[in-house]
C-alpha positions in Angstrom: -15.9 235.0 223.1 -12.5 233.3 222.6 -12.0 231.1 219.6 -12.5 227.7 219.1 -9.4 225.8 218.6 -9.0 223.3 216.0 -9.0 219.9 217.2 -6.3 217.9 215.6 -5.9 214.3 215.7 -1.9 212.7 214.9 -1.3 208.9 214.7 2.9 209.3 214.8 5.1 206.3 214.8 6.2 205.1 218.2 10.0 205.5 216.0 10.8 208.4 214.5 7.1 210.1 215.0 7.5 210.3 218.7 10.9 210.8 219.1 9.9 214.3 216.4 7.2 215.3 219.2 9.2 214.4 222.1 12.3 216.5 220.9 9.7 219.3 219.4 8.5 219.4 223.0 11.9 219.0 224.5 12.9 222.5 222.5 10.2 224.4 224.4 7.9 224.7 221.2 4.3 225.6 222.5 1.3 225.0 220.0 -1.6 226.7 220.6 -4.4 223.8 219.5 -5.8 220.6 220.9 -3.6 217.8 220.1 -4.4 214.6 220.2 -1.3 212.3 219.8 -2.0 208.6 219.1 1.3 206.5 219.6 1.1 203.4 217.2 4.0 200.8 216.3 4.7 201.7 212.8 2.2 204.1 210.1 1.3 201.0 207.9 -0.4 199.6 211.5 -3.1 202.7 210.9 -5.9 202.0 209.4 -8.5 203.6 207.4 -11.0 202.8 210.4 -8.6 204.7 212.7 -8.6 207.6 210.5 -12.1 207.8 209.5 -13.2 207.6 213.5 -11.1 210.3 214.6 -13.7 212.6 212.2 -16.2 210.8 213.9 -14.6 211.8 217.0 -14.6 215.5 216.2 -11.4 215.9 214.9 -11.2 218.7 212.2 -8.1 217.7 211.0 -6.0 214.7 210.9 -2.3 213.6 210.4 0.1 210.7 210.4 3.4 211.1 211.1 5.6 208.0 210.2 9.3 207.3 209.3 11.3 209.1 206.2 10.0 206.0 203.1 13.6 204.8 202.8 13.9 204.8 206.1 11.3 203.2 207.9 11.9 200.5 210.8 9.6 198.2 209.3 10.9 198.5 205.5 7.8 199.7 204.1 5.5 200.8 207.1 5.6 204.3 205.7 4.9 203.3 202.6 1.8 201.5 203.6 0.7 204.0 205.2 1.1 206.8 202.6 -1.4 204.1 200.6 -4.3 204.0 203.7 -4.2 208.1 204.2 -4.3 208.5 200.0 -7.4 205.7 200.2 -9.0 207.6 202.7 -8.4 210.6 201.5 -10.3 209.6 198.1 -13.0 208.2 200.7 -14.1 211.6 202.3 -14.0 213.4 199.0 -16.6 210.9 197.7 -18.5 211.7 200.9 -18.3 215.5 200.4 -15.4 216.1 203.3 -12.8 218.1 202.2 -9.7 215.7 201.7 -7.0 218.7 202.9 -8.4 217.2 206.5 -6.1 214.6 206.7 -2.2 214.5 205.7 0.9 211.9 205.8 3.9 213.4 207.0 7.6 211.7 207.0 10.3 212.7 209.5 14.0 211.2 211.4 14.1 210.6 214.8 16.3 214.2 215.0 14.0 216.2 213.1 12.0 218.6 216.1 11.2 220.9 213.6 8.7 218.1 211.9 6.0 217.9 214.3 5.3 221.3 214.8 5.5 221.9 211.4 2.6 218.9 210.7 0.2 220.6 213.4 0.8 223.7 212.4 -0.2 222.9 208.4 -3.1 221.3 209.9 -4.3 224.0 212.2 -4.3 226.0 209.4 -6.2 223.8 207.1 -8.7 223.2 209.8 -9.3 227.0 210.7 -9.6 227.4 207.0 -12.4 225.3 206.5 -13.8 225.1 209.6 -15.3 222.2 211.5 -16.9 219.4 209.9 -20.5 219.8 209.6 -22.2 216.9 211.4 -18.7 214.4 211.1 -18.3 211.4 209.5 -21.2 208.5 210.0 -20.1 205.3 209.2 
């Protein structure tokens, strides 16, 4: 029996996010896991709904890639969202979820080597502790 890949779930910045997956895709970089990219307008725009539904969803892990902090299109968009994922991530502990599920990641536009680096410490964290045992319930 083959085995199960670990979903992933990664809200990336329609800025510098995308344009990491794009170019990460662009080199020829395969990843061997099931992806799920959500596009949004800027990181601070996520959430802690967002987040927490993607468990819901099935997602063993979770990641947002936004802009480098000093960087960001919107100012402090990163910044913001850094806060929401660091919230949340309080938030599952307190419900008994391991908070190594979900990450914040930073990357520029040129950086290809960022996205496959954020699934790939996330595919690892999910195969480590395996799926979540009956998700989140809001």
């Amino acid at each position: 029996m083959a085995e199960r890949k670990p979903k992933v779930v990664g809200f990336c910045c329609e800025r510098h996010g995308m344009d990491a997956a794009v170019l990460s895709a662009r080199s020829g970089k395969q990843l061997d896991v099931s992806v799920r990219i959500v596009q949004v307008p800027c990181t601070g725009r996520v959430d802690g709904i967002h987040l927490l539904k993607a468990f819901e969803d099935g997602a063993d892990a979770v990641f947002v890639l936004g802009c480098l902090e000093k960087n960001c299109y919107y100012d402090t968009g990163s910044i913001e969202g850094r806060k929401r994922v660091d919230y949340v991530k309080q938030m599952l502990t307190e419900v008994g979820i391991e908070k190594e599920r979900l990450e914040m990641f930073n990357a520029a536009s040129s950086n290809a080597w960022a996205f496959p680096d954020a699934v790939s410490k996330m595919v690892d964290i999910a195969k480590k502790l395996g799926p979540i045992d009956g998700g989140v319930k809001q």
